[in-house]
C-alpha positions as CSV (number, residue, x, y, z in Angstrom):
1,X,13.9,-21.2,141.3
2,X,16.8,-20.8,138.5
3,X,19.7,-19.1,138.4
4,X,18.6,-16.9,135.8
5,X,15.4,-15.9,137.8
6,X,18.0,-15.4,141.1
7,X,20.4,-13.8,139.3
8,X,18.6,-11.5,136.7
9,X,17.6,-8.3,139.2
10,X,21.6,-7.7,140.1
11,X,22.3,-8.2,136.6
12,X,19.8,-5.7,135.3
13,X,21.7,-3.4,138.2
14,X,24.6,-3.9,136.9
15,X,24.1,-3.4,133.5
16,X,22.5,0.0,133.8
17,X,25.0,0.9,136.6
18,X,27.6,0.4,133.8
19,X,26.0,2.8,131.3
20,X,24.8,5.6,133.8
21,X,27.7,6.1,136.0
22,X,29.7,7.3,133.1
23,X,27.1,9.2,131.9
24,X,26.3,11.3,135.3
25,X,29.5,11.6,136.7
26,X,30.5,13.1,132.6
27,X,27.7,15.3,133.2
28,X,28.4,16.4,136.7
29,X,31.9,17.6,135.7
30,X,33.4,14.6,137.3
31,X,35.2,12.8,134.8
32,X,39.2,14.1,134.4
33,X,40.0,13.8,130.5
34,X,43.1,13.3,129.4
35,X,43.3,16.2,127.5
36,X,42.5,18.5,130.7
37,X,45.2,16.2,132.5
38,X,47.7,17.2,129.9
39,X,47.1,20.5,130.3
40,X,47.3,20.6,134.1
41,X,50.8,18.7,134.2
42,X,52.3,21.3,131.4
43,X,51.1,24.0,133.3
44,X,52.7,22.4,136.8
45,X,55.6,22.0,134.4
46,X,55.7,25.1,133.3
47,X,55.5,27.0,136.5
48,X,58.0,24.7,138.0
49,X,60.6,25.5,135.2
50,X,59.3,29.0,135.1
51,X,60.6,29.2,139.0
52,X,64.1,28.2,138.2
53,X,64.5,30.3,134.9
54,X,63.5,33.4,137.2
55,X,66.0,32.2,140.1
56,X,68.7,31.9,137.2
57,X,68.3,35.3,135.7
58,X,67.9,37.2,138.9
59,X,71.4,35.6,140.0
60,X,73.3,36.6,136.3
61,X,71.4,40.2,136.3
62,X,70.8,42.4,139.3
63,X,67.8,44.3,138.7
64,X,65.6,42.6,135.6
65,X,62.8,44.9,136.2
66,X,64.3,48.0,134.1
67,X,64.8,45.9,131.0
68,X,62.4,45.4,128.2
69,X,60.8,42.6,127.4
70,X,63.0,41.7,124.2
71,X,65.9,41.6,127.1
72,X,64.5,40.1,129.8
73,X,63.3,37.4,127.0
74,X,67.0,37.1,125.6
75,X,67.8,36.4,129.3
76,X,65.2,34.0,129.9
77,X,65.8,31.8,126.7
78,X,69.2,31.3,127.7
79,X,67.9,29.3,131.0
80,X,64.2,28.2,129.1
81,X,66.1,25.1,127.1
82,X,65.0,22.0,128.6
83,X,68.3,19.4,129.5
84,X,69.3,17.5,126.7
85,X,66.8,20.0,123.8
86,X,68.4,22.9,121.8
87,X,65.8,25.1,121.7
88,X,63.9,26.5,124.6
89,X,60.9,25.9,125.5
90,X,58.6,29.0,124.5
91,X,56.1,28.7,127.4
92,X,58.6,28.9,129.6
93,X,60.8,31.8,128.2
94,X,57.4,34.0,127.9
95,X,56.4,33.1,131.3
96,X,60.1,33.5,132.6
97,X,59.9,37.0,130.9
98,X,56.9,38.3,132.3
99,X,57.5,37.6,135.5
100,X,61.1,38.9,135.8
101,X,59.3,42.4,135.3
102,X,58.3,41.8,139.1
């Protein structure tokens, strides 16, 4: 017996486990993309940044529930800017906003 002849069924195996594993778990809803990744770590970064904007505005006004939302956004802007940018980030000053009407 050759190698060949030995070797060709776990070959075979292999090459259609190669092209249908993708293919299933893709299908199955397996497969993480990278754009869905992106999206989940903005959104962990968001809600993480979101946390201490809220935290900051509650200490420099007592009761951010009576404004509007034009204040309470001029409030959370001011603690939205990321260290080191000079604008702030607009996710987070929306999300800041909203929840400061709590």
């Amino acid at each position: 017996m050759t190698i060949w002849q030995t070797m060709k069924v776990p070959l075979l195996a292999l090459a259609i486990g190669l092209v249908a594993g993708p293919l299933i778990s893709a299908s199955t809803g397996w497969t993480v993309w990278s754009g869905a990744a992106k999206a989940q770590l903005r959104a962990s970064v968001v809600e993480q940044s979101v946390g201490y904007c809220v935290a900051r505005v509650r200490s420099d006004v007592p009761n951010p529930g009576v404004l509007s939302y034009d204040e309470r956004l001029v409030h959370a802007k001011k603690w939205a800017t990321p260290a080191g940018a000079s604008e702030p980030d607009a996710d987070v000053a929306q999300a800041c906003a909203f929840r400061l009407a709590d």
